[in-house]
N, C-alpha and C positions, 0 to 999 in steps of 0.2 A: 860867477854862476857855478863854476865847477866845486866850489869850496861849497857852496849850501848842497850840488848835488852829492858830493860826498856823505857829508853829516846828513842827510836825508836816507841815501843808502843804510850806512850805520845804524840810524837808530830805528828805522823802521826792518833791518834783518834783525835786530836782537829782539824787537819785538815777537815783526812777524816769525871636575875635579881641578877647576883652572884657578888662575888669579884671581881673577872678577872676583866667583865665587866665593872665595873667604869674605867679602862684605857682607854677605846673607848668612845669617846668627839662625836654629835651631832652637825653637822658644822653647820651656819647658812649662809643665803649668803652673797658670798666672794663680799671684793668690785674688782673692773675691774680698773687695774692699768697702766698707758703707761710711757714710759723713755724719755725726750727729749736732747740731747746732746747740751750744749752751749756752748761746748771746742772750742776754736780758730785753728789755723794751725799751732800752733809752737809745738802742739805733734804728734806724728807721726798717721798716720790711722791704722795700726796694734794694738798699745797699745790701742787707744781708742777702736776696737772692741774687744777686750780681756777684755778690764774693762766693758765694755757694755754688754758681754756676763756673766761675772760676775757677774754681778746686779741683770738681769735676772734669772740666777740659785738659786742663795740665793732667791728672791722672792718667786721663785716655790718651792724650797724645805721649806720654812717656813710653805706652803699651807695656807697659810693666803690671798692669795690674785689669782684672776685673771689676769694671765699676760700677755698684749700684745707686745708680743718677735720681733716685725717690729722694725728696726734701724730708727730714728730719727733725722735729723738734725735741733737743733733751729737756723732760719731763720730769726730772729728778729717778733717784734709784741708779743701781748698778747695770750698768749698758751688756747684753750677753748679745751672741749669735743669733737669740730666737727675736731679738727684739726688732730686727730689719724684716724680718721671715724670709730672707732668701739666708739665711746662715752661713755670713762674711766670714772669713779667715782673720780679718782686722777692725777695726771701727776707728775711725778719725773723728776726735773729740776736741771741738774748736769751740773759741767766747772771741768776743770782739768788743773792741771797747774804745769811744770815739772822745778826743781830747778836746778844749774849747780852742784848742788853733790849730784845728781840722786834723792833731795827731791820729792815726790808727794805729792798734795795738791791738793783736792777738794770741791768742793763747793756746796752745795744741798738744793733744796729749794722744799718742798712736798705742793700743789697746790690743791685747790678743785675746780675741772671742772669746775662744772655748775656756781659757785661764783666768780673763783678768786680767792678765800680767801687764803692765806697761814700759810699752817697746822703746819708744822714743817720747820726750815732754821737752820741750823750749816755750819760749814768748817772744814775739817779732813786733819791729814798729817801724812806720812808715809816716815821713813827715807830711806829706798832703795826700790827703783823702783822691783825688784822681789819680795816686800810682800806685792803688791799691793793687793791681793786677802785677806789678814785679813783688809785693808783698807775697800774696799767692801764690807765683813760680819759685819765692826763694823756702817756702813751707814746703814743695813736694819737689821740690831739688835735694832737701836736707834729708825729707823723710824717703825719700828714694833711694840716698846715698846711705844712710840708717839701716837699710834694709838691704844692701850689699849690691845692690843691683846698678847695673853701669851707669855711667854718670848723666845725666840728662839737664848739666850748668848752662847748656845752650841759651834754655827758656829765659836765661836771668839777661841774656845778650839783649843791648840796643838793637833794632835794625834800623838803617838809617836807607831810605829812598826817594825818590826824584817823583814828585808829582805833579802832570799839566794839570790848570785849572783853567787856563784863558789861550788863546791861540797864542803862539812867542812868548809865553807865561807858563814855569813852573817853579815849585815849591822845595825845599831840602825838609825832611820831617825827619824826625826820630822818634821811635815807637816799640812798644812792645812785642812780641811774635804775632799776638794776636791781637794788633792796632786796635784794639781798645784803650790803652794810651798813645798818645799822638803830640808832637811838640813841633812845629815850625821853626826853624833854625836859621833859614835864608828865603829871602823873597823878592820879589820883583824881578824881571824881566826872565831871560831863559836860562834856566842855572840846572845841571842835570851830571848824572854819572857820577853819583857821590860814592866813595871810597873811603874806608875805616884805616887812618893812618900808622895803628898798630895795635896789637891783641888788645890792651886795656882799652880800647874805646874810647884814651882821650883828646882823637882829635881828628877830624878829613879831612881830603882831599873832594873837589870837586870841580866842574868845567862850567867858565862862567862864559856864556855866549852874548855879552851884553856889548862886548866892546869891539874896534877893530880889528883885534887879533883874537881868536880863542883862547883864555890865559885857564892857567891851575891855580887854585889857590888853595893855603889849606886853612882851617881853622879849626883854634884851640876850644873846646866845648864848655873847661874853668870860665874861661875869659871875656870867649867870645872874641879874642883877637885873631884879627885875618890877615895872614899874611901871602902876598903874590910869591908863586913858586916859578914858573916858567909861562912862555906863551909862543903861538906860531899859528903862522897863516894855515888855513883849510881847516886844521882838524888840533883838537888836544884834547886827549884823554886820558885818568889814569887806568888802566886797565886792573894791575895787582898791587902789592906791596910783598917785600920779603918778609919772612919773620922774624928778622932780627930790626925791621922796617928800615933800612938801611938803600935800599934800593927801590925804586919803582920802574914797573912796565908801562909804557908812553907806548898809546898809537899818536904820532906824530903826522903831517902831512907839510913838510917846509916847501918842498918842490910838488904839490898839486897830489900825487900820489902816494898815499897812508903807507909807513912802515911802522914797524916794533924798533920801540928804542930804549934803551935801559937805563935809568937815571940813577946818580950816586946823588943823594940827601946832602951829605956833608960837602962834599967838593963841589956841586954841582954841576959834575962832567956829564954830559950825554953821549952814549955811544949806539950809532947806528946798530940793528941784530939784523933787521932782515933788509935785502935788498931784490925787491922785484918790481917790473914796471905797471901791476895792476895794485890790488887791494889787500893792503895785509894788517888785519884789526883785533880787537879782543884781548890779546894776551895775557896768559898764565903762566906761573910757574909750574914744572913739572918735575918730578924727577931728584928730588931733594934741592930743587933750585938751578939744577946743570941744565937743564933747559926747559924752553915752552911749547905752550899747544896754545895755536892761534888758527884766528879765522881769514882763509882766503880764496881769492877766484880765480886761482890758476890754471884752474879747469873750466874756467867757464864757466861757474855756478861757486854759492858760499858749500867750502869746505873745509874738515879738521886737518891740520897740519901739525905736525912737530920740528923742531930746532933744536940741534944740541947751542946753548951760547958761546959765541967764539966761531962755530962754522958755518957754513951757508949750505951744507946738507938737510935737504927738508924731505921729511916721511910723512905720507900718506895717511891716515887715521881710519877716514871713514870710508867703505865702501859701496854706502846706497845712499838714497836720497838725492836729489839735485838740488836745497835747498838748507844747509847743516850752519847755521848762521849765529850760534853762541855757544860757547864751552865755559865749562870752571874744570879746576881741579885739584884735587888732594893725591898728595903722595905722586904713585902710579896711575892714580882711576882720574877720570875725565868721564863727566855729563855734558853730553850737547843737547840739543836742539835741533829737531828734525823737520820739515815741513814734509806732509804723508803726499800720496796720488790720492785724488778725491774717489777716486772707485776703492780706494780699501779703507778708507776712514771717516771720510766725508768732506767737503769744500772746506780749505780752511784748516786743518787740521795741524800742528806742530804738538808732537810727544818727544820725549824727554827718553836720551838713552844712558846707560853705563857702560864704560869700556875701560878698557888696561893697558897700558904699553907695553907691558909683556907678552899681553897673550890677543888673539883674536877675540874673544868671546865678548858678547854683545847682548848686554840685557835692557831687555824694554820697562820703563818704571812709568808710561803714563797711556793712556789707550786712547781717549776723546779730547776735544779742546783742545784751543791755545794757549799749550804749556810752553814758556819762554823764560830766558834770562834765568838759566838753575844756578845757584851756588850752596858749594860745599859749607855748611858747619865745621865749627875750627876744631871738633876730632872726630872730621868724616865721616861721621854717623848719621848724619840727616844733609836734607835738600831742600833749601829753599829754591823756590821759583813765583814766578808773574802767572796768574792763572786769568785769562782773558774770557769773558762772556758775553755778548752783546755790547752794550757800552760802558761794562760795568768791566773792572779789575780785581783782583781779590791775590793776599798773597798763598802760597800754596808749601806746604810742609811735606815730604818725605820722607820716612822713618825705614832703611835702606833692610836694617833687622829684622823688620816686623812685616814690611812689603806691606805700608799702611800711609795715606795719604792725606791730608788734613787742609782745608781751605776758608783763608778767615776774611772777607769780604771788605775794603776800603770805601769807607761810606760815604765820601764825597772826591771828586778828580780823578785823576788817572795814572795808575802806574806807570812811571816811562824807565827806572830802571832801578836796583835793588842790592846792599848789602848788610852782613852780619858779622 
């Protein structure tokens, strides 16, 4: 009993002029961007407004750009500033063209208003018509990068997440930012807390609760070959991975009570990091990898904690809240997860903060809802997180520069947990 009460805890807390500040970028003005459509009639009018709608999203969520979202048909003639009537800075001039074994291919030519001039022109192809949506991300990642502006290769990332569909039943999916593509990967029985085994995407980690021990396994995504990595009574999860993927963070639970354990890939040594007799889970790197920030109830309630690796000195994190029950982190900065008092937020309430190991300073990135489970993008610049509403889930974007938040709706099951 104490093993399901554990995992029951767990996964219902991740549910339910300083440092900092250099994260927050000083936008200067956006240029004012219009879409113009030169696709013929041999593709259908549904697809093209789906990839058009497309376009548009990625644009706005880059926040690089002023977008004008009016559908467009090129008409023939030379496309100007006056032709949108709101007098674009740029026009993005796209064809699409649909193969007989569902190839797409499109065509893009980035245009300066008031000259003419053209900025950028390539052609992209995508081999099945349903992943036309990373087609899409990798046009305004190119024309992004084209146009000097920080890198926004996030959009082209896998996410890969754990979804219940049946009580003791959940899904491993892989999908786009904005799960408008979706792929099922693992299924049947409880399979959750999926984990990207290193930067390229090809392959996870995942905790498969189907058997008598909690085991890890990982699998290769070429393949599809799954191979058992470790397993233990109570609890096993992988928490991180290094970036050399060399090591993994393990909450462990062998003796009844969860610690952080650090696992070596190649030798497959495990070594105890924390020792305490309540609850110590979550774990990240932090720190160029010298140590983590983990979740624990030393006090009595889920709180952030730090560890240099190698000591058993633990620092303090967070100062408010009785309820601080997920962290990630890049570099220096850490986003947790807060559970509010219902007199300043409303019943229910978990927002999302930023903080530094250098400095105090403590900024708030979400106001209403059940914002949970945040992780960092691999260069720190955005947030994903779980955005909870009634019995729906939806995943939730953060754009750290812009102080701009985005939410793209899971249209069937339920989020139980989330990375990129």
């Amino acid at each position: 009993m104490k093993r399901f009460f554990l995992l029951f805890f767990l996964i219902a807390n991740l549910f339910a002029a300083d440092a900092t500040v250099e994260i927050i970028k000083r936008m200067e003005k956006l240029p004012t961007i219009g879409l113009l459509d030169s696709t013929n009639h041999s593709v259908d009018n549904d697809f093209k407004s789906r990839f058009f709608k497309m376009l548009v999203g990625d644009l706005k969520v880059s926040t690089h750009f002023n977008v004008i979202d009016s559908y467009y048909k090129d008409e023939g003639g030379s496309p100007n500033s006056y032709f949108f009537g709101q007098n674009p800075d740029l026009i993005l001039k796209y064809s699409l063209e649909e193969s007989f074994s569902s190839e797409i291919i499109a065509r893009v030519k980035l245009i300066q208003a008031n000259s003419g001039e053209t900025r950028f022109e390539k052609s992209y192809k995508v081999s099945q018509k349903e992943r036309y949506p990373f087609l899409a991300h990798r046009i305004i990642v190119e024309l992004n990068d084209s146009l000097g502006h920080p890198s926004i290769s996030w959009m082209e990332r896998f996410i890969i997440f754990s979804k219940y569909t049946n009580p003791k039943e959940s899904e491993i999916v892989i999908g786009d930012y904005t799960l408008t593509f979706t792929k099922t990967i693992i299924k049947g029985g409880l399979n959750i807390f999926p984990k990207w085994a290193d930067n390229e995407q090809e392959g996870f980690y995942y905790s498969d609760y189907n058997q008598r021990f909690p085991t890890i396994y990982y699998v290769n995504l070429s393949s599809g070959k799954k191979e058992k990595i470790i397993h233990s009574e109570g609890m096993m999860i992988v928490s991180d991975v290094s970036k050399d993927s060399k090591k993994l963070l393990l909450t462990m639970a062998p003796k009844d009570q969860p610690d952080v354990f650090l696992y070596d890939v190649s030798t497959r040594k495990v070594e105890q990091v924390t020792r305490y007799g309540g609850i110590d889970v979550g774990a990240t790197f932090v720190d160029d990898e010298s140590g983590i920030v983990f979740v624990s109830d030393r006090l009595g309630y889920p709180n952030i904690f730090t560890q240099k690796i190698g000591t058993q000195a633990v620092t303090q994190m967070v100062y408010h809240g009785k309820n601080n029950n997920s962290v990630t982190s890049y570099d220096r900065y850490m986003v947790y997860s807060s559970r509010e008092k219902a007199s300043e937020f409303g019943a229910g309430t978990f927002n999302l903060y930023l903080i530094s190991t250098k400095t105090d300073f403590i900024r708030q990135l979400t106001a209403t809802g059940k914002n949970l489970f945040p992780r960092f993008s691999n260069d720190g610049e955005s947030i994903l997180f779980i955005k909870e509403f009634g019995s729906q889930s939806a995943l939730g974007i953060i754009r750290l520069g812009a102080n701009k938040s985005y939410h793209f709706p899971l249209k069937a099951g339920h989020i139980q947990s989330i990375d990129w």
